[in-house]
C-alpha positions as CSV (number, residue, x, y, z in Angstrom):
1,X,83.2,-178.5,-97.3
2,X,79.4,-178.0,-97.8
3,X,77.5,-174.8,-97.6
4,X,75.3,-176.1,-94.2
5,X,78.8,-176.2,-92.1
6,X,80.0,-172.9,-93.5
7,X,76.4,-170.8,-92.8
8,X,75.1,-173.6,-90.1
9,X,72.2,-173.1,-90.9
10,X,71.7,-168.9,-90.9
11,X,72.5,-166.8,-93.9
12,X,75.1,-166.0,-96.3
13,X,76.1,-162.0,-97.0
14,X,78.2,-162.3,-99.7
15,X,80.8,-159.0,-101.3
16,X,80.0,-158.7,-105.1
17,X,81.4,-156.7,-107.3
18,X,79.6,-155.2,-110.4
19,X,80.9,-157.8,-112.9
20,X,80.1,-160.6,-110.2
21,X,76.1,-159.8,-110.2
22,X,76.3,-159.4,-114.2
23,X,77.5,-162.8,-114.3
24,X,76.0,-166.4,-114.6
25,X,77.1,-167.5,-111.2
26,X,74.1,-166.7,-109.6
27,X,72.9,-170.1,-110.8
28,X,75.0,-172.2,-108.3
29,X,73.6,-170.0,-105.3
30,X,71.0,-171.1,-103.3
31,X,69.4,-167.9,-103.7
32,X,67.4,-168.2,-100.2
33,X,70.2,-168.3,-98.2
34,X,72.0,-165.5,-99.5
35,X,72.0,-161.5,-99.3
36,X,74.5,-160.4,-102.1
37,X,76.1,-157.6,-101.4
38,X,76.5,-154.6,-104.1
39,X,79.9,-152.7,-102.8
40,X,80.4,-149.2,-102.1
41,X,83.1,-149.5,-105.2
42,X,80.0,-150.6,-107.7
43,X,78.5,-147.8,-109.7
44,X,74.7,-147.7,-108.9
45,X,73.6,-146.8,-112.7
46,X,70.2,-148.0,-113.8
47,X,71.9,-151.2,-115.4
48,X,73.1,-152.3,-112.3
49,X,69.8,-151.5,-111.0
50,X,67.8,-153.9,-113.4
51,X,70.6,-156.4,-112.5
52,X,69.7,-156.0,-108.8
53,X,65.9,-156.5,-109.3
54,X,66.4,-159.3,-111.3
55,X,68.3,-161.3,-109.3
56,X,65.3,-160.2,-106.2
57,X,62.7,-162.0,-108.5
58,X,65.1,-165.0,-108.5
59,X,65.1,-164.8,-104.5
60,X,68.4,-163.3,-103.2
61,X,68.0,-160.3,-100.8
62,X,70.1,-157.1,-102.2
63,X,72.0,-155.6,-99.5
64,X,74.0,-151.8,-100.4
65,X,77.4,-152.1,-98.2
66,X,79.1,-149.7,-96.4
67,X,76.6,-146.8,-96.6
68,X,77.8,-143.4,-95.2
69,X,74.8,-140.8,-96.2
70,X,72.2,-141.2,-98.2
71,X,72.9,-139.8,-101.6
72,X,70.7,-138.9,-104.5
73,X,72.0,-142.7,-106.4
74,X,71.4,-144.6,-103.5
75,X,67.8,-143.2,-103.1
76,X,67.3,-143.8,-106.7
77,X,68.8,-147.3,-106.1
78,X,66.6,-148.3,-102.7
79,X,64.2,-149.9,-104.9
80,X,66.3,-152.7,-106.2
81,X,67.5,-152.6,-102.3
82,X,66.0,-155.3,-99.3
83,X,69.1,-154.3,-96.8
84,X,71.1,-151.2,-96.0
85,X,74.1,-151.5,-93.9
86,X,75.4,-148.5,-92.5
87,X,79.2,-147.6,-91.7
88,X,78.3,-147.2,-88.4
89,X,81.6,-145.5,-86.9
90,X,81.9,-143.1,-90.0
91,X,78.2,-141.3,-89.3
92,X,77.4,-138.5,-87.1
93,X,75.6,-139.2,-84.0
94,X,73.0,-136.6,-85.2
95,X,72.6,-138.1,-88.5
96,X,72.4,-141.4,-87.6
97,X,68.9,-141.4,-86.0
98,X,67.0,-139.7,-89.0
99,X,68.8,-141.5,-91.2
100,X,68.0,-144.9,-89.8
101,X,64.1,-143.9,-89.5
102,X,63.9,-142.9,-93.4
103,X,65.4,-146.1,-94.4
104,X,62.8,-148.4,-92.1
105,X,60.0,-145.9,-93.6
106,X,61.0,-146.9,-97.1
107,X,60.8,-150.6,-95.9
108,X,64.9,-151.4,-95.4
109,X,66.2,-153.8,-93.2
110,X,68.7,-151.6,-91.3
111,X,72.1,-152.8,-90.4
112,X,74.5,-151.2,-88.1
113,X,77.6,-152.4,-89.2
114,X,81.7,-152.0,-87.6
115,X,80.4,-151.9,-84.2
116,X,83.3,-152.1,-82.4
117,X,82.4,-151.1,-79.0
118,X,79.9,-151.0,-75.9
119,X,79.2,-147.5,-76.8
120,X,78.2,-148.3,-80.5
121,X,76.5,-150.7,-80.0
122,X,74.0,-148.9,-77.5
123,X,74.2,-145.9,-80.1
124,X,72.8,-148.1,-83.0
125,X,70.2,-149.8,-80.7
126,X,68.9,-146.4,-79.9
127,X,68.9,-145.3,-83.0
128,X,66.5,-148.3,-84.6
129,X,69.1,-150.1,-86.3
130,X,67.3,-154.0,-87.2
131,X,70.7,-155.9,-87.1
132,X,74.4,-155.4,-85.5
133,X,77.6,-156.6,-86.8
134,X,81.2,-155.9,-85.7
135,X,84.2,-156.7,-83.9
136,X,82.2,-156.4,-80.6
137,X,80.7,-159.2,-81.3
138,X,83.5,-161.5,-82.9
139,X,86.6,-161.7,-85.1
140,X,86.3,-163.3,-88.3
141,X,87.2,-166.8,-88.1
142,X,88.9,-169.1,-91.3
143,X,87.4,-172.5,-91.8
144,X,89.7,-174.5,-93.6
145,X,89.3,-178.0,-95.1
146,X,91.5,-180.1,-97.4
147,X,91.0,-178.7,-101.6
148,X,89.5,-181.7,-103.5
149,X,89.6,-180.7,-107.6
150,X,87.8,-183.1,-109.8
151,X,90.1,-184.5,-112.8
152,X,90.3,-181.7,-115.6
153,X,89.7,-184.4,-118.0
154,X,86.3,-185.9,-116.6
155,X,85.3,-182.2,-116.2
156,X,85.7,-181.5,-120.0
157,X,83.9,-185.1,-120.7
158,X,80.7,-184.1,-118.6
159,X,80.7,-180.7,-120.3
160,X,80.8,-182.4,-123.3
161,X,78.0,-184.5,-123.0
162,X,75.8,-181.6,-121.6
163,X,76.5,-179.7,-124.4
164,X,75.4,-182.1,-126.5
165,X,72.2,-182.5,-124.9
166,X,73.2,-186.1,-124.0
167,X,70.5,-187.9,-121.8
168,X,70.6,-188.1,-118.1
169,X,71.4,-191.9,-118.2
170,X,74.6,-190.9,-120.1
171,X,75.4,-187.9,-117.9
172,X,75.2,-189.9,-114.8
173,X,77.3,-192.5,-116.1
174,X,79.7,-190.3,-116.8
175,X,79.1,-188.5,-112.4
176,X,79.6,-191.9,-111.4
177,X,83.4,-192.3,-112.0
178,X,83.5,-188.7,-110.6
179,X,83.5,-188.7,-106.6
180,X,84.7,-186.1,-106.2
181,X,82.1,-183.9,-108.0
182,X,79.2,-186.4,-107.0
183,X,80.5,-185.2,-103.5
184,X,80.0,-181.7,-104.2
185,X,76.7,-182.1,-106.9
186,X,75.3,-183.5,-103.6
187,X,75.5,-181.2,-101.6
188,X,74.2,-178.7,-103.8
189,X,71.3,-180.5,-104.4
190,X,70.6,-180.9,-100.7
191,X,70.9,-176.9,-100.0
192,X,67.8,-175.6,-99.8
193,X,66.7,-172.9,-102.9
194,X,67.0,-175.7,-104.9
195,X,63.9,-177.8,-106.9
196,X,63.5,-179.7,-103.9
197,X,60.4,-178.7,-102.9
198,X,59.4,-181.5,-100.0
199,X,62.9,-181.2,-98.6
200,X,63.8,-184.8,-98.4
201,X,67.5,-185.4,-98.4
202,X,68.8,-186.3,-102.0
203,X,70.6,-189.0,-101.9
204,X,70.9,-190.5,-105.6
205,X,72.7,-188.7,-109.0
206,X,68.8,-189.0,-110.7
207,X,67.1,-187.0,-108.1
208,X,70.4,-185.1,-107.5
209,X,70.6,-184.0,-111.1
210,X,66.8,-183.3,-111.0
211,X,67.0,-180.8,-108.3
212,X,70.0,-179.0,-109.8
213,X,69.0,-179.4,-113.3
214,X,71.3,-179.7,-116.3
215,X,72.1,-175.4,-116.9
216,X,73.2,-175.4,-113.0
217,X,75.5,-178.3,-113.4
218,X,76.9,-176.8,-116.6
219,X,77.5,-173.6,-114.7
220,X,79.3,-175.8,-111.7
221,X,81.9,-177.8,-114.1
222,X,82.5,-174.0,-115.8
223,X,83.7,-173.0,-112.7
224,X,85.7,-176.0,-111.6
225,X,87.7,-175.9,-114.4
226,X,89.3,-172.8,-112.9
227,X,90.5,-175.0,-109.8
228,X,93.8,-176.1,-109.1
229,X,95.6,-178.5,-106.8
230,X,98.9,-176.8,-107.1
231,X,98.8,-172.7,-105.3
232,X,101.5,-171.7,-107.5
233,X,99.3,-171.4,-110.3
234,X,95.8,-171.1,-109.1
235,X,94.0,-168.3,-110.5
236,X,92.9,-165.3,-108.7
237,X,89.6,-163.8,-108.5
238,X,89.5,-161.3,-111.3
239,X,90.9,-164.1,-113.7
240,X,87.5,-166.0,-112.9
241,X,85.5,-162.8,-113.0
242,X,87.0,-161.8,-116.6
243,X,86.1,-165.3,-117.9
244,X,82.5,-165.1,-116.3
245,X,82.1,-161.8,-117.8
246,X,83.7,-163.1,-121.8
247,X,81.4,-166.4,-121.4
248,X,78.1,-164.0,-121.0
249,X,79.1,-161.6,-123.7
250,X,79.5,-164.8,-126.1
251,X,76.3,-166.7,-124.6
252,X,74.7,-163.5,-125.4
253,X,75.9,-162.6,-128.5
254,X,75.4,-166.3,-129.6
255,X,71.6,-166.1,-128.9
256,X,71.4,-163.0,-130.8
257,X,72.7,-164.5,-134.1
258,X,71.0,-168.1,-133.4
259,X,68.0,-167.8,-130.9
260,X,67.1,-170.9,-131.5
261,X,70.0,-172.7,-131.2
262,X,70.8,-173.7,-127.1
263,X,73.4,-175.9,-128.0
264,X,75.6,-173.4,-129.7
265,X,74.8,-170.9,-127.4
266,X,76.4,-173.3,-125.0
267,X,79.3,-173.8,-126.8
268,X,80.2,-170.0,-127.0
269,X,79.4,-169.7,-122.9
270,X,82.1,-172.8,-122.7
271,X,84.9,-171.2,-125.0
272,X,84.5,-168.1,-123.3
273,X,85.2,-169.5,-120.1
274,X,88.2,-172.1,-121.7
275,X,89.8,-169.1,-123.2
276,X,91.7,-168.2,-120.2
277,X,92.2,-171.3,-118.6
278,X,95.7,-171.7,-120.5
279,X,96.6,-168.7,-117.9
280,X,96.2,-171.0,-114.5
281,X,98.4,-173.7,-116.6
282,X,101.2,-171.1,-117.5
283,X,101.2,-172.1,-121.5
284,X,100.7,-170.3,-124.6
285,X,97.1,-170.3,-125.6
286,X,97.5,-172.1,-128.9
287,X,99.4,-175.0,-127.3
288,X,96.8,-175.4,-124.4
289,X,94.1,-175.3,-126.7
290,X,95.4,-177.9,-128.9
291,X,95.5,-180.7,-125.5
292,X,91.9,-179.9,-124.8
293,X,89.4,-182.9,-125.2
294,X,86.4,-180.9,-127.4
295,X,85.0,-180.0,-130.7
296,X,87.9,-178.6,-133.5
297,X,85.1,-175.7,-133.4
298,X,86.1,-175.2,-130.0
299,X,90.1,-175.5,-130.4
300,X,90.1,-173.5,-133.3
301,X,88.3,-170.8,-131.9
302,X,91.0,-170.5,-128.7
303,X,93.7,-171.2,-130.8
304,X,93.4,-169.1,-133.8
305,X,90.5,-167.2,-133.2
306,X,88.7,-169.3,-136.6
307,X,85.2,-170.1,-137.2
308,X,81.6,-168.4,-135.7
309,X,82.8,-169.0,-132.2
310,X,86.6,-167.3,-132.8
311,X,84.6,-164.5,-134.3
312,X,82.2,-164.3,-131.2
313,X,85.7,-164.6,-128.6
314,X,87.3,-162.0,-130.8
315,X,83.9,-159.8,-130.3
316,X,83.7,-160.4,-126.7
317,X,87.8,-159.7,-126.2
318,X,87.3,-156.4,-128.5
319,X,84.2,-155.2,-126.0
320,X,86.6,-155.5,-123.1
321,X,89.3,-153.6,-124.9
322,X,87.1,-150.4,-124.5
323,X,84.2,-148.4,-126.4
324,X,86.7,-147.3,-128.8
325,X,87.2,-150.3,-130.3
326,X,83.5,-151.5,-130.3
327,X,82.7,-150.7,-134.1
328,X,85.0,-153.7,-134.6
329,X,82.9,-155.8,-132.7
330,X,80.1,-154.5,-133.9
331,X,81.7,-155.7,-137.5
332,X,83.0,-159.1,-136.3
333,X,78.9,-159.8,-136.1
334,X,78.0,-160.0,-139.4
335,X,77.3,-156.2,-139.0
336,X,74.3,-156.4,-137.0
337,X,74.7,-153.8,-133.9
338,X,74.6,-155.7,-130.1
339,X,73.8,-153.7,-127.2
């Protein structure tokens, strides 16, 4: 429905998870209009940490959610912080002042957060707090607008092409019988974080595509294959995230073994995020794989686990399994140890 109706025109505080800010979605974001969220279920180890300040230099604000005390983690992890939001209703009116005044000395934006109440609210004003939110205020409200999914078969096509380094020419050929997705590439192009940098309103698929840029549109079909028309079987949110998480461990893994190849690396990001569609579709892996419109390379590798890339999906399914079975994976890569 077009990320300017949803935020109309203020920011974006989005809940991630641990595996969310570890992943390659990121790229779709405008990063200026949103604060990402890390929440109070994420551990706050130095990984996640690096994570954080990464995605900072990239331009999102990192907010810590839910915030009760201030703990010896989450003063290790107010560097990689720009916003703290504070459970509001579960800290003591004594604590609350002090607490706020630290944070705003070490440069947080302070947010006073489940105000539900006159009396809150006038407590977390006194206190210093930069920014309210809470039922006081307003209910959440549901926008809803009609689900428009591009054809699973013209997705797999434009994938194709970009990982083939195809020219633009033949990659906006192939957007133009696509108007559902030109719809959508559009108004990604048009929100602003992107390479758009007089802000004139792109209107065409050439200056679209070169505000977006090729990775970013790759990253955008990934996660549209994982779309459905029918609810029955549309996925659920850790199906994505799992996906997410076995496309980075191959992309990785792939430019360890072949730095220099892009395109394979690219083809290991794409069969890690294929080798769960067949779940959304209710069929057997093999059978799925065998309908899909890519490289043998590609099929065999989701259908018997055959080839470099079956060896990479086999590595990345192994890491999930657990550290005790990481010496396998750790074998499955020509013996060469990836951390």
């Amino acid at each position: 429905m077009g990320l300017d109706t949803v935020l109309a025109g203020l920011d974006g505080y989005l809940n991630c998870t641990a595996p969310f800010l570890h992943s390659g979605v990121h790229q779709v974001l405008a990063s200026r209009r949103f604060v990402l969220e890390v929440l109070e279920t994420c551990e706050l180890d130095d990984e996640l940490r690096k994570r954080c300040q990464t995605l900072r230099s990239a331009g999102f604000r990192i907010a810590l959610d839910d915030v009760v005390e201030i703990t010896p983690q989450i003063e290790a992890f107010l560097p990689a912080v720009d916003i703290i939001k504070l459970e509001w209703p579960s800290i003591g009116a004594h604590a609350a002042g002090p607490m706020v005044r630290d944070l705003k000395r070490a440069g947080k934006i302070v947010v006073g957060e489940k105000i539900d109440d006159r009396q809150q609210l006038q407590m977390a004003l006194d206190a210093g707090c930069d920014m309210i939110q809470g039922f006081y205020f307003s209910r959440p409200e549901i926008i809803e607008a009609r689900r428009l999914v591009p054809d699973i078969a013209q997705v797999f096509g434009l994938l194709k092409l970009l990982v083939d380094d195809a020219c633009d020419n033949r990659i906006i050929q192939a957007l133009s019988g696509m108007p559902v997705l030109v719809a959508q590439l559009l108004r990604l192009a048009n929100c602003s974080g992107t390479a758009n940098p007089k802000r004139t309103t792109v209107c065409s698929l050439h200056h679209a595509l070169a505000a977006i840029g090729t990775n970013q549109l790759f990253q955008w079909c990934s996660l549209l294959l994982y779309n459905h028309t029918d609810p029955a079987v549309a996925c659920s949110d850790p199906l994505v995230a799992l996906a997410i998480q076995r496309a980075s461990v191959m992309l990785r893994l792939a430019l360890f073994e072949r730095p220099r190849e892009s395109a394979y690396a690219q083809t290991a990001y794409l069969t890690g995020m294929l080798s769960l569609l067949h779940v959304i579709y209710g069929k057997e892996q093999y059978e799925f794989a065998q309908e899909l419109p890519l490289d043998q390379s590609v099929r065999g590798a989701l259908a018997s686990r055959c080839g470099s890339l079956g060896e990479l999906l086999s590595a990345a399914e192994t890491f999930e399994a657990g550290p005790s079975s990481r010496p396998l994976a750790q074998a499955s890569t020509r013996g060469r140890t990836i951390h």
